[in-house]
PDB file with SEQRES, HELIX, SHEET and CRYST1 records, atoms N, CA, C and O in Angstrom:
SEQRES   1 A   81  UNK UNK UNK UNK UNK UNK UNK UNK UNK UNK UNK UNK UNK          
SEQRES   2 A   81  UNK UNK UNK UNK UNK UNK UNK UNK UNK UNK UNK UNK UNK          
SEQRES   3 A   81  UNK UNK UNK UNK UNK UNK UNK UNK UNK UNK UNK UNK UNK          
SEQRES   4 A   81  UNK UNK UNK UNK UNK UNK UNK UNK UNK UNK UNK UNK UNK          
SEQRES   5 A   81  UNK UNK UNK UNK UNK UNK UNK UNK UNK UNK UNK UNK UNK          
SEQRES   6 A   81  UNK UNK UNK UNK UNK UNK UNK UNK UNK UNK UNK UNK UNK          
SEQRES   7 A   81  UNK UNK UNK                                                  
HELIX    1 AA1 UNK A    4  UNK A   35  1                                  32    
HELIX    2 AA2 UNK A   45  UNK A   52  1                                   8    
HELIX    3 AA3 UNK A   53  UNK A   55  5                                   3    
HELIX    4 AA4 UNK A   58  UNK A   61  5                                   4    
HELIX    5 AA5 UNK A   64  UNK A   67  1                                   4    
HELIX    6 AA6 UNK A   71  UNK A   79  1                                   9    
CRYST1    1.000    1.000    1.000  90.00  90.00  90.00 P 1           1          
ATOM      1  N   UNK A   1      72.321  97.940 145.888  1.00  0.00           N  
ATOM      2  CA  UNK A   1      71.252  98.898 145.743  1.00  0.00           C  
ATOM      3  C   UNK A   1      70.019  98.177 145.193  1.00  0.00           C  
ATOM      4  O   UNK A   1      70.059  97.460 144.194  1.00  0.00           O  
ATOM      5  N   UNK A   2      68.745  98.457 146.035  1.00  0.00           N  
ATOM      6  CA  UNK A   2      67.751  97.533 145.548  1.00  0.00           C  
ATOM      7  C   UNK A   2      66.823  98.314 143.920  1.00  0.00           C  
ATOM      8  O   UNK A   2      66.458  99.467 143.689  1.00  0.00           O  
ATOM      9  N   UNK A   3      66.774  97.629 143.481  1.00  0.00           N  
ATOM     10  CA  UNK A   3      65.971  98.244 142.041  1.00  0.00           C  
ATOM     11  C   UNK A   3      64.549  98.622 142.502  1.00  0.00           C  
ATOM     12  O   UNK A   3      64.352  98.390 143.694  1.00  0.00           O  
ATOM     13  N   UNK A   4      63.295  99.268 141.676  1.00  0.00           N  
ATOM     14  CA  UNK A   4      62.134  99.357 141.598  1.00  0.00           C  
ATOM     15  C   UNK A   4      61.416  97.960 142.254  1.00  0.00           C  
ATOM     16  O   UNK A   4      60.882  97.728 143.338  1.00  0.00           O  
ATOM     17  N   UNK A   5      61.754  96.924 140.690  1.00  0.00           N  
ATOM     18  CA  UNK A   5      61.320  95.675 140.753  1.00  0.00           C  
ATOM     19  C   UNK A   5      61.076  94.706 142.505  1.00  0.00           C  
ATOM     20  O   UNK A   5      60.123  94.139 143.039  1.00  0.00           O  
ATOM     21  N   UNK A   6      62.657  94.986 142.916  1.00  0.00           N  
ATOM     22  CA  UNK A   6      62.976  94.062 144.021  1.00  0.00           C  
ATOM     23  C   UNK A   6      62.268  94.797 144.990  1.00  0.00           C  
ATOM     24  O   UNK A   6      61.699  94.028 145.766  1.00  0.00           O  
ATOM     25  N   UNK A   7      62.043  96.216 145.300  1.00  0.00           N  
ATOM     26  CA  UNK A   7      61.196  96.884 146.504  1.00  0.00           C  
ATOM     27  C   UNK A   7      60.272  96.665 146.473  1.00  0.00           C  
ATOM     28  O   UNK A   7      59.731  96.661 147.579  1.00  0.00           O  
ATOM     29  N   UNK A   8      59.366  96.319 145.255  1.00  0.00           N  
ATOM     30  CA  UNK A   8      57.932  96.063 145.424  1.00  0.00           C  
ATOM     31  C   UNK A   8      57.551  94.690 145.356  1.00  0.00           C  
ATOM     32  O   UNK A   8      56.375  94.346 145.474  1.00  0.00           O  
ATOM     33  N   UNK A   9      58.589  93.803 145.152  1.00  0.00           N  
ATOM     34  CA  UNK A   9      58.625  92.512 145.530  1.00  0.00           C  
ATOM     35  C   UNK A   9      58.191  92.353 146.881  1.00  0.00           C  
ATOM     36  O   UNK A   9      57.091  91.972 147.281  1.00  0.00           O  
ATOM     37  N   UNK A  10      59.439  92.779 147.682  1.00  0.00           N  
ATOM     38  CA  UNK A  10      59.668  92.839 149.136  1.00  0.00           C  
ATOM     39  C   UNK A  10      58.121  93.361 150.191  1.00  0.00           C  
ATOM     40  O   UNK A  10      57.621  92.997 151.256  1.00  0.00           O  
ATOM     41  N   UNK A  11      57.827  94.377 149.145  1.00  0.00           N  
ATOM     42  CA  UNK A  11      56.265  94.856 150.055  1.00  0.00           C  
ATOM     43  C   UNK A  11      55.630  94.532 149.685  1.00  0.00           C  
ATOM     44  O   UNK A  11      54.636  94.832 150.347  1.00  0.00           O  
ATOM     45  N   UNK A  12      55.253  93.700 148.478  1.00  0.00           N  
ATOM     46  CA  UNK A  12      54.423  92.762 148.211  1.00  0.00           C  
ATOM     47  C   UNK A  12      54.049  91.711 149.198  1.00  0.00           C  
ATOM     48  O   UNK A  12      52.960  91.652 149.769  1.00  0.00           O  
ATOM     49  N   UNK A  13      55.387  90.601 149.404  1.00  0.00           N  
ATOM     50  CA  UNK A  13      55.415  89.718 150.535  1.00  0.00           C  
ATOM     51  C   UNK A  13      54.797  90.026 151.777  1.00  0.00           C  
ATOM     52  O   UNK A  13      54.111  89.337 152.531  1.00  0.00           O  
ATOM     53  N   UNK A  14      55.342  91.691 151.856  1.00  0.00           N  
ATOM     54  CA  UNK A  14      55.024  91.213 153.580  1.00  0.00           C  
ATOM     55  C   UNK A  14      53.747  92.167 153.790  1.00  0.00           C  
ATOM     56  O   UNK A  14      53.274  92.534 154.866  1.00  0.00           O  
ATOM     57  N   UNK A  15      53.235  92.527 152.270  1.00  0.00           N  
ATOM     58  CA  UNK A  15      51.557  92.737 152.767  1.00  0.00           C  
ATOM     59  C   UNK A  15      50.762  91.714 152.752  1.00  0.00           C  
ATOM     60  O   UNK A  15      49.679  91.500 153.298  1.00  0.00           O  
ATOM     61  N   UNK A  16      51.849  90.721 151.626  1.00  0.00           N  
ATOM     62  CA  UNK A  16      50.556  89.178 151.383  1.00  0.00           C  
ATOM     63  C   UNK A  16      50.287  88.597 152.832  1.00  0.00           C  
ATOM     64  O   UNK A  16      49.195  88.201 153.239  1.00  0.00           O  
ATOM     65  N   UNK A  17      51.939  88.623 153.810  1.00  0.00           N  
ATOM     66  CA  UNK A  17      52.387  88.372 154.985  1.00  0.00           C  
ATOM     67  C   UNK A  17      51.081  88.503 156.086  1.00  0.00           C  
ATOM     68  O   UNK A  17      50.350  87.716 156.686  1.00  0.00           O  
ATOM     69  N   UNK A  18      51.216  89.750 155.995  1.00  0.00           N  
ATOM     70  CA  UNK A  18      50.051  90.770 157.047  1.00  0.00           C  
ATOM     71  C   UNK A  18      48.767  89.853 157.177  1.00  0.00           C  
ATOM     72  O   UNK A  18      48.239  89.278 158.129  1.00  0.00           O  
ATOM     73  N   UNK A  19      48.429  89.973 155.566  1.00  0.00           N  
ATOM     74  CA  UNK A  19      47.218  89.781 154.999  1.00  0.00           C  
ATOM     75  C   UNK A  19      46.423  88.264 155.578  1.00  0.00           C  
ATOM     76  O   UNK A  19      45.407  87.953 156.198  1.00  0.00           O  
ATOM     77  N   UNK A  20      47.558  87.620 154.957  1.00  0.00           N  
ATOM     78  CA  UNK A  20      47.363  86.007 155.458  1.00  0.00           C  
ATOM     79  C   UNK A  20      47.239  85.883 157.159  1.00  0.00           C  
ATOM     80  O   UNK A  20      46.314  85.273 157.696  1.00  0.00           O  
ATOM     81  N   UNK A  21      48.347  86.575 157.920  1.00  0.00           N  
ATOM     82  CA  UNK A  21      47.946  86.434 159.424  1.00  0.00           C  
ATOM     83  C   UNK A  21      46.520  87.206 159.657  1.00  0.00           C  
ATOM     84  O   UNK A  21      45.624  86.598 160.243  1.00  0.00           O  
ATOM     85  N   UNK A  22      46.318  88.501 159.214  1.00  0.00           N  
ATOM     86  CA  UNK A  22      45.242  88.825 160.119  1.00  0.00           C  
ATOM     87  C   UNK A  22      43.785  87.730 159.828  1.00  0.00           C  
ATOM     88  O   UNK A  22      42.898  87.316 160.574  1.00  0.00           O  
ATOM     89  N   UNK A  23      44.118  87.525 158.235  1.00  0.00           N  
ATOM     90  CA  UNK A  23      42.747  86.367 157.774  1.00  0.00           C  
ATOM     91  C   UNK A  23      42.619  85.070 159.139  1.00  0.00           C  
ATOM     92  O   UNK A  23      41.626  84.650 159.733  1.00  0.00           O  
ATOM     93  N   UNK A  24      43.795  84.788 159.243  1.00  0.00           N  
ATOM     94  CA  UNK A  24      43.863  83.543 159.935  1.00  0.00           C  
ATOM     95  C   UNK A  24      43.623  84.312 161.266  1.00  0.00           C  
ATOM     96  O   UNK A  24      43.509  83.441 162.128  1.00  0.00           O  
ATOM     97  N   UNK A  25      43.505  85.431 161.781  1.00  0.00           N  
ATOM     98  CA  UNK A  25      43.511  85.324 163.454  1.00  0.00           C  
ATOM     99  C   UNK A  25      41.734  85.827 163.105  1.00  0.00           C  
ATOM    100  O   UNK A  25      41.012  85.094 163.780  1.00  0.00           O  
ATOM    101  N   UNK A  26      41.208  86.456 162.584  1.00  0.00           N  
ATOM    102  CA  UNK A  26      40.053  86.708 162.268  1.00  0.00           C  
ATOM    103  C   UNK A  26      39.334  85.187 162.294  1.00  0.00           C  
ATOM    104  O   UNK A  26      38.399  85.179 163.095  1.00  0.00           O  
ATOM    105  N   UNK A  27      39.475  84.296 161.826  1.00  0.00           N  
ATOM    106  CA  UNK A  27      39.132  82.959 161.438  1.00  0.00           C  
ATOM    107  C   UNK A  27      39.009  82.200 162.909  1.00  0.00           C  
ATOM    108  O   UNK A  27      37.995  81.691 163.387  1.00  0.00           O  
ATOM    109  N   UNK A  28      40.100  82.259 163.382  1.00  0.00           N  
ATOM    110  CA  UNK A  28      39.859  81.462 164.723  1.00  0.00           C  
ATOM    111  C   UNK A  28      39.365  82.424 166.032  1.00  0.00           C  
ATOM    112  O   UNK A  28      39.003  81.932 167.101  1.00  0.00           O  
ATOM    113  N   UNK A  29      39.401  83.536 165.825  1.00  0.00           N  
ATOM    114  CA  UNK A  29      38.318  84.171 166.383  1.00  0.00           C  
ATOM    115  C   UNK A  29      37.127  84.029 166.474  1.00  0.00           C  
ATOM    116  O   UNK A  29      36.515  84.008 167.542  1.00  0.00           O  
ATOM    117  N   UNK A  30      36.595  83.902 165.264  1.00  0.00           N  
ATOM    118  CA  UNK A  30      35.392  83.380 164.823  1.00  0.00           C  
ATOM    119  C   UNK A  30      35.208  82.036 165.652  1.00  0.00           C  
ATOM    120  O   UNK A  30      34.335  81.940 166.515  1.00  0.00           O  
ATOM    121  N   UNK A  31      36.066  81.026 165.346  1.00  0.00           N  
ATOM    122  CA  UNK A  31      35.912  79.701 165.899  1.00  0.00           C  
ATOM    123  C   UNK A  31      35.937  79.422 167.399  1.00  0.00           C  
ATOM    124  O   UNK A  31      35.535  78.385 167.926  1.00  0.00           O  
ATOM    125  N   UNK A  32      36.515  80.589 168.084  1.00  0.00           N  
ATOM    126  CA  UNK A  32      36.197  80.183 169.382  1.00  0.00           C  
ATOM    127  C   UNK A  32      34.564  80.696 169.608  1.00  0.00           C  
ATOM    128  O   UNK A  32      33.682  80.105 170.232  1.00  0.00           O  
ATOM    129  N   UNK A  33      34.535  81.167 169.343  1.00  0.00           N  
ATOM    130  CA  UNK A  33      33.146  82.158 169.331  1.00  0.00           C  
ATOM    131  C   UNK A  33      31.947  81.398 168.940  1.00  0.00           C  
ATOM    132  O   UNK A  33      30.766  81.524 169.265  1.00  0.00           O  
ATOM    133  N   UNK A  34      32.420  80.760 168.335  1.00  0.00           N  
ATOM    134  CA  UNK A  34      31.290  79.590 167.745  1.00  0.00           C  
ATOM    135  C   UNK A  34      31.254  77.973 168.607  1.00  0.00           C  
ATOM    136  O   UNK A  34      30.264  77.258 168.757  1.00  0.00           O  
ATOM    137  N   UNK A  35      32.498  77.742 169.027  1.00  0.00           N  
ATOM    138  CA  UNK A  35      33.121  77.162 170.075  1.00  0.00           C  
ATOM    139  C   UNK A  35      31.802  77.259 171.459  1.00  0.00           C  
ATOM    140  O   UNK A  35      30.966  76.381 171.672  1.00  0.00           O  
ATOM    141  N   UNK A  36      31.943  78.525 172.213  1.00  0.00           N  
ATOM    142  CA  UNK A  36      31.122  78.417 173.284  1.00  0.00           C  
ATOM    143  C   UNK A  36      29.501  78.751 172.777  1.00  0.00           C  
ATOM    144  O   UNK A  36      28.733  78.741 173.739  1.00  0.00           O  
ATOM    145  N   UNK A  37      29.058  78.946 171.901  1.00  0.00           N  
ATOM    146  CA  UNK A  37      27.684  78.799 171.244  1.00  0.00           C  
ATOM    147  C   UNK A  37      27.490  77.123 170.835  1.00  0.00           C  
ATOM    148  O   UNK A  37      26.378  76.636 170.634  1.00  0.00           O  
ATOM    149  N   UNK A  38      28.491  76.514 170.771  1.00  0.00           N  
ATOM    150  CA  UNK A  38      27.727  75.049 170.816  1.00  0.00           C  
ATOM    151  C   UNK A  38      28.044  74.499 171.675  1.00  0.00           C  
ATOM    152  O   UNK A  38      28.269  73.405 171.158  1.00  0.00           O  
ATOM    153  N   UNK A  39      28.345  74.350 173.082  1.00  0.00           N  
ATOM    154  CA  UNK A  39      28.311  74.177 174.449  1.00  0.00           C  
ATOM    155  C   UNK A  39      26.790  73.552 175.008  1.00  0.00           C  
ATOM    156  O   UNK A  39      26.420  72.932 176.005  1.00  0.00           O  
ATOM    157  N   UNK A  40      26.324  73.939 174.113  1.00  0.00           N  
ATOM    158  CA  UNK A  40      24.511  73.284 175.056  1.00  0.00           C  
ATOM    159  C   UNK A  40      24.473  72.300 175.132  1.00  0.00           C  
ATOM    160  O   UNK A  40      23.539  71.937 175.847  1.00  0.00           O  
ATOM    161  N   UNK A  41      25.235  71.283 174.612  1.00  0.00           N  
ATOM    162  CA  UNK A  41      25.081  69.909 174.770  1.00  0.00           C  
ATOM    163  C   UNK A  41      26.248  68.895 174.956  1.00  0.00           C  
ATOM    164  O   UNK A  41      27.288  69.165 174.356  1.00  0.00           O  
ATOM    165  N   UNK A  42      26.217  67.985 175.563  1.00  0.00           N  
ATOM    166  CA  UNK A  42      27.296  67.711 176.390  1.00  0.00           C  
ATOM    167  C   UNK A  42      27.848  66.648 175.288  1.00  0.00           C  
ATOM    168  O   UNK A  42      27.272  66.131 174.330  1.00  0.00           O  
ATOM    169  N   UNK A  43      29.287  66.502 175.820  1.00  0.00           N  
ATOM    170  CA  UNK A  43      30.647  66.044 174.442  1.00  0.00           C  
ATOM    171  C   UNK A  43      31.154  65.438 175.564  1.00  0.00           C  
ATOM    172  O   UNK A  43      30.821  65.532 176.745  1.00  0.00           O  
ATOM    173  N   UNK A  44      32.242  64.629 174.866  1.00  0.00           N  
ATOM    174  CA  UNK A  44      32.995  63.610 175.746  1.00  0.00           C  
ATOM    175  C   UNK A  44      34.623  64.422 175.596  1.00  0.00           C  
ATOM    176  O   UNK A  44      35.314  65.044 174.788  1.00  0.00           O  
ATOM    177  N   UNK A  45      34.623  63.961 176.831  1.00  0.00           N  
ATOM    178  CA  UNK A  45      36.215  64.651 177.239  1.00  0.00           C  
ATOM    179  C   UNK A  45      37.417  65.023 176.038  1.00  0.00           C  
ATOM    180  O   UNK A  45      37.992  66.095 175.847  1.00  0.00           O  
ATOM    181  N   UNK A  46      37.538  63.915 175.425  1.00  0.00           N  
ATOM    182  CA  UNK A  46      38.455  63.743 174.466  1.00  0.00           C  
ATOM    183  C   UNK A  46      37.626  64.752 173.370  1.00  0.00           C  
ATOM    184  O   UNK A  46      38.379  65.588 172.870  1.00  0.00           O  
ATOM    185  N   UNK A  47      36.837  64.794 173.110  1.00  0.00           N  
ATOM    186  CA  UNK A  47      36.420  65.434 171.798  1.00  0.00           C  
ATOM    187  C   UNK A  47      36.657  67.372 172.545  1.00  0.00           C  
ATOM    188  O   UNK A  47      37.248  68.326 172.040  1.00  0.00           O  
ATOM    189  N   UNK A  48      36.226  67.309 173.300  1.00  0.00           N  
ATOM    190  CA  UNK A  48      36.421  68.559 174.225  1.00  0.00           C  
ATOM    191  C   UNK A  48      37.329  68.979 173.573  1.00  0.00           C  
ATOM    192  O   UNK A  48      37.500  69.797 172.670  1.00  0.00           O  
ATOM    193  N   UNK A  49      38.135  68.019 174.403  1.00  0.00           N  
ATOM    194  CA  UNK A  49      39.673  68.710 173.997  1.00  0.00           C  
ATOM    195  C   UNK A  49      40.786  69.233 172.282  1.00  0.00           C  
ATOM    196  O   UNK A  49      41.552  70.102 171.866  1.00  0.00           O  
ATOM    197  N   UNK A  50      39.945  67.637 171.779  1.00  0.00           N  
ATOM    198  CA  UNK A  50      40.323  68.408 170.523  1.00  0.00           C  
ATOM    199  C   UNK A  50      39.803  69.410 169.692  1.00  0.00           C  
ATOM    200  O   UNK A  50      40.360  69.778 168.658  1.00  0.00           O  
ATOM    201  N   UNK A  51      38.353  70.029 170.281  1.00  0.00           N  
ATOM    202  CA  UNK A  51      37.762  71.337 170.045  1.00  0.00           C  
ATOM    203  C   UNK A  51      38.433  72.242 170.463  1.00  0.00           C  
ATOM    204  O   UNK A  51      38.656  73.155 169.667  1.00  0.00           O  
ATOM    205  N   UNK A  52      38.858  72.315 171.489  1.00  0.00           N  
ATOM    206  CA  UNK A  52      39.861  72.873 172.336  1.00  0.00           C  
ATOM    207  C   UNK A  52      41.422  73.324 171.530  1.00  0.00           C  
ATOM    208  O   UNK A  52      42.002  74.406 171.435  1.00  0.00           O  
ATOM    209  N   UNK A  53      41.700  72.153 171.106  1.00  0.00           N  
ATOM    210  CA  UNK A  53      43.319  72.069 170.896  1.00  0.00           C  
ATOM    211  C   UNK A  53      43.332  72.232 169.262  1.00  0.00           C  
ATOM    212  O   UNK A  53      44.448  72.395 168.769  1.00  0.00           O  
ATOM    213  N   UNK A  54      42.683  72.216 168.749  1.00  0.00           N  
ATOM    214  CA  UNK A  54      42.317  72.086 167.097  1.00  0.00           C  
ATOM    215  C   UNK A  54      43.059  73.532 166.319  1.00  0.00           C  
ATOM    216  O   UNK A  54      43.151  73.782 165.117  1.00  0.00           O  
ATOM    217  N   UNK A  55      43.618  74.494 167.751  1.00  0.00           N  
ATOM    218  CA  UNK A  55      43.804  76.006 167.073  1.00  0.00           C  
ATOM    219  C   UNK A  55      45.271  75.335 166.983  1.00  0.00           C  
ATOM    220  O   UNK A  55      45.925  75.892 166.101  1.00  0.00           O  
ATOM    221  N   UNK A  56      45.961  74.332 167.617  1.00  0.00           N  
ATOM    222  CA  UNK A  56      47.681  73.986 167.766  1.00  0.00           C  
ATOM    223  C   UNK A  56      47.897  73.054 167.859  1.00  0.00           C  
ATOM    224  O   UNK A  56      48.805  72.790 168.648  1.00  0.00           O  
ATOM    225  N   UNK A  57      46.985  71.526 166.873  1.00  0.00           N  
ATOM    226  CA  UNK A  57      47.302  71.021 166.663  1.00  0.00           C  
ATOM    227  C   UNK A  57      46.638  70.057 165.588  1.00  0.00           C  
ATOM    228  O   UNK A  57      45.462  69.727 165.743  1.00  0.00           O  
ATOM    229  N   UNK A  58      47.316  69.635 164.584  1.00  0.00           N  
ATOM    230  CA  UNK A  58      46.502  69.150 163.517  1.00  0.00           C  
ATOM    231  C   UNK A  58      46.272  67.774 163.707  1.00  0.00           C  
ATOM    232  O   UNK A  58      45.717  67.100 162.839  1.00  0.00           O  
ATOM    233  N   UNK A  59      46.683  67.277 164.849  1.00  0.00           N  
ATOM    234  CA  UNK A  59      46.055  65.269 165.387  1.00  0.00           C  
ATOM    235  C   UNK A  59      44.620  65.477 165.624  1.00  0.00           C  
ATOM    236  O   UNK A  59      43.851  64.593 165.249  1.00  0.00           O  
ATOM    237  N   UNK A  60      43.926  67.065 166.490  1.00  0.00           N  
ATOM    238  CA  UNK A  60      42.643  66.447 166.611  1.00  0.00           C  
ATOM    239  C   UNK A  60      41.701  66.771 165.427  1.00  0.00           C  
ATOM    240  O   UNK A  60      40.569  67.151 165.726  1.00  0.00           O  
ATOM    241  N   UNK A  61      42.011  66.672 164.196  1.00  0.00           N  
ATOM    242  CA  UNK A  61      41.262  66.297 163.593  1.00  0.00           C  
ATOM    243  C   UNK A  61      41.209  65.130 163.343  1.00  0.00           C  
ATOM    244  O   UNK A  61      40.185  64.736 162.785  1.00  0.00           O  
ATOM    245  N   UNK A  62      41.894  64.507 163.546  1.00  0.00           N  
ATOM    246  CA  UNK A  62      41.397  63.240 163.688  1.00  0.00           C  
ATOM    247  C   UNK A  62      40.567  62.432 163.923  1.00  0.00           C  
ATOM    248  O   UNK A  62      40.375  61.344 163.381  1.00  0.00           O  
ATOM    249  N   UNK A  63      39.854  63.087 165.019  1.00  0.00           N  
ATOM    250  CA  UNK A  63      39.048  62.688 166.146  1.00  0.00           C  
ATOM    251  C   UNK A  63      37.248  62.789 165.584  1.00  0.00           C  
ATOM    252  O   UNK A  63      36.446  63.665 165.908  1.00  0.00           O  
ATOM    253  N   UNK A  64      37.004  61.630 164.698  1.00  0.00           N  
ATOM    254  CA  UNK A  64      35.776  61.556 163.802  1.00  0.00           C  
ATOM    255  C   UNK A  64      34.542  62.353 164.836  1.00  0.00           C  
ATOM    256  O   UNK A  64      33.552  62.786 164.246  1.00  0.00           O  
ATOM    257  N   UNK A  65      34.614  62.513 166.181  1.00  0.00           N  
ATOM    258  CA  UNK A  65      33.238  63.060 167.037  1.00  0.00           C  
ATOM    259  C   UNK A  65      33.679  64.028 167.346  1.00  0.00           C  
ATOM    260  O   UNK A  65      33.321  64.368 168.473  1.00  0.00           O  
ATOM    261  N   UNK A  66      34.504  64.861 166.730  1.00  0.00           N  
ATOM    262  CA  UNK A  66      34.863  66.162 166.571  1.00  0.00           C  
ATOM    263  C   UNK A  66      33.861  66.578 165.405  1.00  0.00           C  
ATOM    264  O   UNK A  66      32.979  67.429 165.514  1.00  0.00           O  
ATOM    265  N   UNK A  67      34.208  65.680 164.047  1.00  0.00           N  
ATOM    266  CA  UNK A  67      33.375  66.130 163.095  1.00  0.00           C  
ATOM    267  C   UNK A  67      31.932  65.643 163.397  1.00  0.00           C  
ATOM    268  O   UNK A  67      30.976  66.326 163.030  1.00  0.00           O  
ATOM    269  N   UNK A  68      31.808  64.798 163.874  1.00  0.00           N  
ATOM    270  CA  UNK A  68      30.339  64.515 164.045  1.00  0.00           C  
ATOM    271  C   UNK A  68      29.071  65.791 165.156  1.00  0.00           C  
ATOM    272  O   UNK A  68      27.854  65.979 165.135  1.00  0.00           O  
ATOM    273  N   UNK A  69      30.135  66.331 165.913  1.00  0.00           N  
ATOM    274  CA  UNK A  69      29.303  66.944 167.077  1.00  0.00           C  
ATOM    275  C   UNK A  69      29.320  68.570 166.712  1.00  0.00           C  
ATOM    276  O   UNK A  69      28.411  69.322 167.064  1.00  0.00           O  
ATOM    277  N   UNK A  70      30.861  69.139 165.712  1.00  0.00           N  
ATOM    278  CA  UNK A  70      31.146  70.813 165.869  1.00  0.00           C  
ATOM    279  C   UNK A  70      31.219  70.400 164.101  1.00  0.00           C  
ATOM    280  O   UNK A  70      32.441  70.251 164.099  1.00  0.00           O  
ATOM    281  N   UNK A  71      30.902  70.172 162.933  1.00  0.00           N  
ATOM    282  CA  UNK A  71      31.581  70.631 161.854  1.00  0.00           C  
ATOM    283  C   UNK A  71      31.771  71.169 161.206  1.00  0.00           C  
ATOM    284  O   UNK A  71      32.558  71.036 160.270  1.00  0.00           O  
ATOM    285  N   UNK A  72      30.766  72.390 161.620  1.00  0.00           N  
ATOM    286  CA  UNK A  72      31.101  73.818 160.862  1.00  0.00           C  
ATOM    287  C   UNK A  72      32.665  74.146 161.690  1.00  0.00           C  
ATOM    288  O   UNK A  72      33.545  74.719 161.047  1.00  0.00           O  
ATOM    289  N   UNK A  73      32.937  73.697 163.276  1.00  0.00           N  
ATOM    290  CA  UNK A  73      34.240  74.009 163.813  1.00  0.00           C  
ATOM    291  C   UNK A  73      35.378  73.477 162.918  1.00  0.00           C  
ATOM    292  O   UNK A  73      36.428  74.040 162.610  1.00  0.00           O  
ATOM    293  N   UNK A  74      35.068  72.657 162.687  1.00  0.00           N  
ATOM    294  CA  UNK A  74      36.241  70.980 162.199  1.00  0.00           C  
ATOM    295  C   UNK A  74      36.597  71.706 160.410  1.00  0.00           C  
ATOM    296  O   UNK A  74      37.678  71.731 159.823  1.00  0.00           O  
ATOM    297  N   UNK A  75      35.271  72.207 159.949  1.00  0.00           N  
ATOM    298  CA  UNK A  75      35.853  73.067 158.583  1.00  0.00           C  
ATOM    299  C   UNK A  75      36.683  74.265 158.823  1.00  0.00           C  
ATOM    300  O   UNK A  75      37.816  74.577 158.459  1.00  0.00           O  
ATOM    301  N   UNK A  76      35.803  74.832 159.529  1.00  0.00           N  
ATOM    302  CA  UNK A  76      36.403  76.005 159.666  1.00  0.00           C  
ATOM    303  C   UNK A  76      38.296  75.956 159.980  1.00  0.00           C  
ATOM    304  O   UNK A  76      39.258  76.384 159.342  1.00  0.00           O  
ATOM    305  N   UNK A  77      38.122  75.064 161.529  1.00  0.00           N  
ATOM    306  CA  UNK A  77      40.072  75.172 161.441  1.00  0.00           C  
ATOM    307  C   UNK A  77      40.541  74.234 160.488  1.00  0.00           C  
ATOM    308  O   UNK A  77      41.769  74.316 160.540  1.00  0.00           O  
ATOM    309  N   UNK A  78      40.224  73.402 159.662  1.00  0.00           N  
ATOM    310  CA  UNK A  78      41.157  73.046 158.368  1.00  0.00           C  
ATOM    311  C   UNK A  78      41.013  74.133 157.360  1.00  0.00           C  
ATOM    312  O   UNK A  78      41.865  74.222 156.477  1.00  0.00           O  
ATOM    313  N   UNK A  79      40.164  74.842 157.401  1.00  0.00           N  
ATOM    314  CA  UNK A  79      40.338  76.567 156.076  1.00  0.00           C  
ATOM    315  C   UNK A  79      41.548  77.054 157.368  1.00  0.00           C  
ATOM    316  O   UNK A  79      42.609  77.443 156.880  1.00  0.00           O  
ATOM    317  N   UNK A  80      41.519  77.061 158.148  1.00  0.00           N  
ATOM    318  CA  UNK A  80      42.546  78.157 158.891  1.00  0.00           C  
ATOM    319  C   UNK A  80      43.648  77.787 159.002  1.00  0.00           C  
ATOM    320  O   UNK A  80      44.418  78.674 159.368  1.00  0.00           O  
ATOM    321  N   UNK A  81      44.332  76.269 158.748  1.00  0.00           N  
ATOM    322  CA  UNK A  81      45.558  75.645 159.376  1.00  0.00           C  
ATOM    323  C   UNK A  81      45.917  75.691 157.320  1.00  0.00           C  
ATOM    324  O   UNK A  81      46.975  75.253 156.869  1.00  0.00           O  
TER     325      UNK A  81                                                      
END                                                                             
């Protein structure tokens, strides 16, 4: 039988749960969005891509002309990852 304590544990978690996903899908929402607003000027393939891939995978940050060309992008998905 669960106590007071342990139920509001439990819905605690999975509002923090909620909370944390919708922040994070709000966030990269934002980032694609900001994504095709800096399009006016032309990028090299590879950096493309890790603008691109930056929502599923944490190698292209790596990619120093990622930060050099998007870095409000390049902050933004390290606050989101």
């Amino acid at each position: 039988m669960l106590t007071l304590a342990l139920l509001a544990s439990r819905v605690g978690t999975a509002m923090a749960f909620l909370a944390q996903i919708t922040f994070t899908a709000s966030v990269w929402q934002t980032y694609d969005q900001k994504i095709w607003r800096h399009m006016d000027k032309p990028l090299k393939m590879a950096t493309l891509n890790d603008i691109f891939g930056a929502q599923s995978s944490m190698m292209s940050y790596l990619n120093v002309d990622f930060l050099k060309t998007f870095p409000l992008g390049y902050f933004m998905g390290l606050f989101a990852w």
